[in-house]
C-alpha positions as CSV (number, residue, x, y, z in Angstrom):
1,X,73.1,-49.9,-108.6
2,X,70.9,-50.6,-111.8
3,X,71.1,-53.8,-113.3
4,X,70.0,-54.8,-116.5
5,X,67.2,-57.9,-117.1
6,X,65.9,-59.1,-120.2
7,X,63.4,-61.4,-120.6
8,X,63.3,-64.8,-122.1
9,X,60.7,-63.6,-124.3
10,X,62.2,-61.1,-125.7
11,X,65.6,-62.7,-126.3
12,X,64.8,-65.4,-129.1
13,X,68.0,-66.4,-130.8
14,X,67.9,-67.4,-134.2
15,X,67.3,-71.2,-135.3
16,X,70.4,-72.4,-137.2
17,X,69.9,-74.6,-140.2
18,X,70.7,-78.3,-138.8
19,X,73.0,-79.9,-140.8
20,X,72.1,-83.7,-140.9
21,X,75.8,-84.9,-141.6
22,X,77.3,-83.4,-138.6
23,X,80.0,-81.1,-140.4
24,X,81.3,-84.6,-142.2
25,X,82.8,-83.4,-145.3
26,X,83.4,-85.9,-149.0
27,X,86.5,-87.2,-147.2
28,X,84.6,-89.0,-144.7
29,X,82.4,-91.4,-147.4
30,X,85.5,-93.5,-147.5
31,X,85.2,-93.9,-151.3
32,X,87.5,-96.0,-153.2
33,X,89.5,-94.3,-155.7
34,X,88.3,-93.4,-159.2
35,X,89.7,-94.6,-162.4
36,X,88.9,-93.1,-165.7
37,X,89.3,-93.7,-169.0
38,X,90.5,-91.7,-171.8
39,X,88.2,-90.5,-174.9
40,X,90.1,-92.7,-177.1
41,X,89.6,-96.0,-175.2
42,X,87.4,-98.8,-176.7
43,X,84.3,-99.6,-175.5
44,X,85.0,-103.5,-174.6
45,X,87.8,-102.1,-172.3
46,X,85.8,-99.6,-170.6
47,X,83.1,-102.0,-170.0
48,X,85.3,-104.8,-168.9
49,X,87.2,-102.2,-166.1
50,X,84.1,-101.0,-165.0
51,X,82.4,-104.7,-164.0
52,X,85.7,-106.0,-162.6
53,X,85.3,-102.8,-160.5
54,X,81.9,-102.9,-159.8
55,X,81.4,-98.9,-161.3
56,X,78.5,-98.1,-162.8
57,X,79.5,-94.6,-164.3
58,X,83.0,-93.9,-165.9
59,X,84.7,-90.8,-165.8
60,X,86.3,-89.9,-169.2
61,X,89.2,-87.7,-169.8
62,X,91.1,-85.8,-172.7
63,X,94.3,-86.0,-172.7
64,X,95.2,-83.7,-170.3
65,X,93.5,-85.9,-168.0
66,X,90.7,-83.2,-167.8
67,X,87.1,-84.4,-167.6
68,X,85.1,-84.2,-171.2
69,X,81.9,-86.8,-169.8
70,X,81.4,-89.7,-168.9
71,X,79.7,-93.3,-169.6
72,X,77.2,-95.5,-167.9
73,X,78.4,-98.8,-168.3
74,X,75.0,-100.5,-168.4
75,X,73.7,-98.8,-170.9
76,X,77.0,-99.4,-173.1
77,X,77.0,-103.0,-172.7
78,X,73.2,-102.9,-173.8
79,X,74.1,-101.1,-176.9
80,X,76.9,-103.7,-177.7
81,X,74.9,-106.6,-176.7
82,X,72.1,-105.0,-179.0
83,X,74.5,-105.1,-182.0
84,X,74.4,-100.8,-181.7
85,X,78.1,-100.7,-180.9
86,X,81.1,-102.3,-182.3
87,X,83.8,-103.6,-179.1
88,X,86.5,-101.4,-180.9
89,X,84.3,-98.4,-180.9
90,X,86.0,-95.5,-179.4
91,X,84.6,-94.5,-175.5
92,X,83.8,-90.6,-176.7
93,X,81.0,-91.8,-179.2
94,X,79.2,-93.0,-176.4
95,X,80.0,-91.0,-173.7
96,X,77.6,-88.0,-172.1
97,X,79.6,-84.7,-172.3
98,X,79.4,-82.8,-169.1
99,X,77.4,-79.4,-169.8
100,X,79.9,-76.3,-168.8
101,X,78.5,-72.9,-169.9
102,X,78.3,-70.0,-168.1
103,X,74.6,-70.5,-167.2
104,X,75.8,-73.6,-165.6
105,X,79.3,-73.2,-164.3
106,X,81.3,-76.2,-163.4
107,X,80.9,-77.0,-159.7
108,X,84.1,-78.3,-157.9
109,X,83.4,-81.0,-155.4
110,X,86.8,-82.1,-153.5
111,X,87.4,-84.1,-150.8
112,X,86.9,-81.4,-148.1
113,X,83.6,-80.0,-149.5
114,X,80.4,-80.5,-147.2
115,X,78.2,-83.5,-147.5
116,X,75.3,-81.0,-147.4
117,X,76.7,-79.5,-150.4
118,X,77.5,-83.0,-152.2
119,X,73.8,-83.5,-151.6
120,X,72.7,-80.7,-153.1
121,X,74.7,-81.4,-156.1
122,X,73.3,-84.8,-156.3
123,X,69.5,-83.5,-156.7
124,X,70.5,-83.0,-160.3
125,X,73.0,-84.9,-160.9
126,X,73.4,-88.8,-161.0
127,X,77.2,-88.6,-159.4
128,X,79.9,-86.6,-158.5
129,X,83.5,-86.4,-159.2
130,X,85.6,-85.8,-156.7
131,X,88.5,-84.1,-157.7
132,X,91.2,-81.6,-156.2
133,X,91.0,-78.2,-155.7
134,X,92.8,-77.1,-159.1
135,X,90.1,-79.8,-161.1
136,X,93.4,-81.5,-162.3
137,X,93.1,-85.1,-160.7
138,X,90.0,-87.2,-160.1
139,X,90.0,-88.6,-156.9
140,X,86.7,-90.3,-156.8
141,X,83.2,-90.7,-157.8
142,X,79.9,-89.6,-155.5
143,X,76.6,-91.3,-155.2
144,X,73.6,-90.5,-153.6
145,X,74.0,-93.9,-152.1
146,X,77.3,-93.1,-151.1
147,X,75.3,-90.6,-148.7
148,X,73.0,-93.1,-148.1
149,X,75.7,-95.8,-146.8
150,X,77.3,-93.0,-144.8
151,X,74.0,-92.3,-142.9
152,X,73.2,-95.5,-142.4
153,X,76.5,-96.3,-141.1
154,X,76.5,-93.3,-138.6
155,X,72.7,-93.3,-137.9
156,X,72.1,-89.9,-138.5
């Protein structure tokens, strides 16, 4: 009867990447739900929705509700406190356009995407909208301290 032997040393299976978040996916970050604003807005009511929310970064939409940019609140209420906006001043003179070309293709991040991938996203980018699979609804927004609170919460 033969029989077959293989030694440890030559069976070495091959290290998988570990993933730090455990296979959590957006979902799991428990974020609250996103409101945006649309291009046409005034800057006093953007900046008044985002401090009673405590949001830092607004999403802005056309008027298909698709995303065109978005505005940093902080900086908008400097400008207006600065005398360098007007309160009536529409939201779209103000806003940062999102960059979609094909060099740099617009990457969908929805609720059931990886956190690894979230964090990847978030190396060059200051947040993350969360939106569905078709792009048509913003859901949320994503922080890197959104990760941050996650991990500390879990201890990874």
């Amino acid at each position: 009867m033969a029989t077959a032997t293989m030694s440890s040393s030559s069976f070495q299976p091959l290290p998988l990447p570990a993933d730090k978040y455990r296979g959590a996916v957006v979902e799991d970050l428990q974020l609250p739900p996103a409101f945006s604003i649309s291009s046409n807005e005034a800057i006093s009511r953007a900046i008044e929705m985002a401090y009673e929310r405590d949001f830092s970064h607004i999403p802005v939409l056309n008027r298909n509700r698709r995303p065109l940019g978005y505005v940093d609140a902080a900086k908008l209420k400097e400008k207006w406190e600065a005398g360098q906006a007007n309160p009536d001043d529409k939201v779209s003179q103000y806003m940062t356009k999102f960059k979609r070309t094909s060099s740099e293709p617009y990457t969908t991040i929805t609720p059931l995407s990886p956190l690894s991938e979230l964090e990847e996203f978030l190396k060059t980018n200051i947040f993350a909208l969360v939106t569905d699979q078709n792009r048509k609804f913003v859901l949320a927004v994503a922080t890197s301290q959104d990760l941050n609170n996650f991990v500390s919460r879990r201890g990874l």
